[in-house]
C-alpha positions as CSV (number, residue, x, y, z in Angstrom):
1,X,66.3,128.4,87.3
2,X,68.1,130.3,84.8
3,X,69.8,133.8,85.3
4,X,67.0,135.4,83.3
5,X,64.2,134.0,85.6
6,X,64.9,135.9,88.5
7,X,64.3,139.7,88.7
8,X,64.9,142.3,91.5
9,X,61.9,142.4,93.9
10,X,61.2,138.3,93.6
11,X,60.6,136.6,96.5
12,X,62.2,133.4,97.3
13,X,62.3,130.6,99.5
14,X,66.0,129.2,100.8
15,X,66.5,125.5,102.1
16,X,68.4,126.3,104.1
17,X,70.5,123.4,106.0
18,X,70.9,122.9,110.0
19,X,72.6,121.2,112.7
20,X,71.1,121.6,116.9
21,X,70.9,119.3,119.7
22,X,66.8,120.6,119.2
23,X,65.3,121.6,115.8
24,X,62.3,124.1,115.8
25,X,58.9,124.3,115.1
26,X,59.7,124.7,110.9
27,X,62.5,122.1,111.1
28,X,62.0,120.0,107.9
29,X,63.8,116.4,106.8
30,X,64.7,116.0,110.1
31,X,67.9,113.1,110.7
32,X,69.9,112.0,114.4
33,X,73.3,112.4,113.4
34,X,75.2,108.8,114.1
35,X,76.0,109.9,117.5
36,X,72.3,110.7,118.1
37,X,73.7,113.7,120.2
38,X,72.5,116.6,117.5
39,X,70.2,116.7,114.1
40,X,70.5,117.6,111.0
41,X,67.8,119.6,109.4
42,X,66.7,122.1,106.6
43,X,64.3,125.4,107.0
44,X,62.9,127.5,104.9
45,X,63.8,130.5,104.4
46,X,62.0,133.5,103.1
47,X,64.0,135.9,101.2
48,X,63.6,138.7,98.9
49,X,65.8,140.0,95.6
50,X,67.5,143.0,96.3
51,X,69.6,143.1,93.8
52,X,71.2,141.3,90.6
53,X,75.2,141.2,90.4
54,X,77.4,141.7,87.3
55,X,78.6,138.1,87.4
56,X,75.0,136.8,87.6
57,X,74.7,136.3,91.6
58,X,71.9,136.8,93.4
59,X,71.9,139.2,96.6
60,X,68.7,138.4,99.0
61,X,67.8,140.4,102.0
62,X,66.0,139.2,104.8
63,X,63.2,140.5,106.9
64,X,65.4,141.9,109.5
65,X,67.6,143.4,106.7
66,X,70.3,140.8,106.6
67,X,71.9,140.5,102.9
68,X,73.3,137.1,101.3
69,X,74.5,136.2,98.1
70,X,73.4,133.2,96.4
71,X,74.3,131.7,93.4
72,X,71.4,132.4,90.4
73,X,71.9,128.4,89.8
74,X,71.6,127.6,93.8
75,X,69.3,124.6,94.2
76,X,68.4,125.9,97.5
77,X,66.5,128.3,96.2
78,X,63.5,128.5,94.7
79,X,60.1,130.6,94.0
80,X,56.9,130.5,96.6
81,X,54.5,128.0,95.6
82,X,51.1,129.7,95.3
83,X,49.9,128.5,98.9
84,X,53.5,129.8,100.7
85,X,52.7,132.9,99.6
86,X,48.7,133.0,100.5
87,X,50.0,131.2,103.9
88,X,52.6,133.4,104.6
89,X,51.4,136.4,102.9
90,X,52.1,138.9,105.8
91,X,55.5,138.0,105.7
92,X,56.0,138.3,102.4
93,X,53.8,141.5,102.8
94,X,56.6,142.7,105.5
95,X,59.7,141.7,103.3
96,X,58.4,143.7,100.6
97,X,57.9,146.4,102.7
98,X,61.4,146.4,104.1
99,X,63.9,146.6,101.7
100,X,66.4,149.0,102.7
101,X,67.4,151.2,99.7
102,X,71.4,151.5,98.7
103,X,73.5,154.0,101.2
């Protein structure tokens, strides 16, 4: 997505990638690594846009008020398809809720 496509406020979904001896429940694309000891995995994340830098990066928060910066160009990261956000609405409904304003 392009710089101009992403505003403050937008939620967004992060693929985020993994590696654990057990994925979870929302493990996606799971692989054994060669070994077979551990896995490699993705899960998505759900983010919101707290804010837009100067040089075009993205900083996220997350529902428990972490921040991350992401590129704007990240391919990890993408808008909430229409069900995501139906399906995980009160999620989405709490990130909204908590963004923590500027100290």
């Amino acid at each position: 997505m392009s710089n101009s496509s992403w505003s403050i406020g937008d939620l967004v979904v992060y693929k985020k990638s993994k590696v654990s001896n057990a994925p979870g429940q929302r493990a996606k694309n799971v692989a054994p690594s060669t070994a077979g000891e551990s896995y490699s995995y993705t899960v998505d994340k759900f983010w919101i846009i707290k804010e837009i830098l100067p040089d075009g990066s993205l900083l996220v928060q997350t529902l428990r008020g972490k921040e991350h910066t992401l590129a704007h160009d990240d391919v990890a990261i993408r808008k909430p398809y229409l069900w995501e956000r139906w399906f995980y609405r009160e999620r989405f409904r709490q990130l909204t809720a908590s963004i923590t304003p500027d100290a």
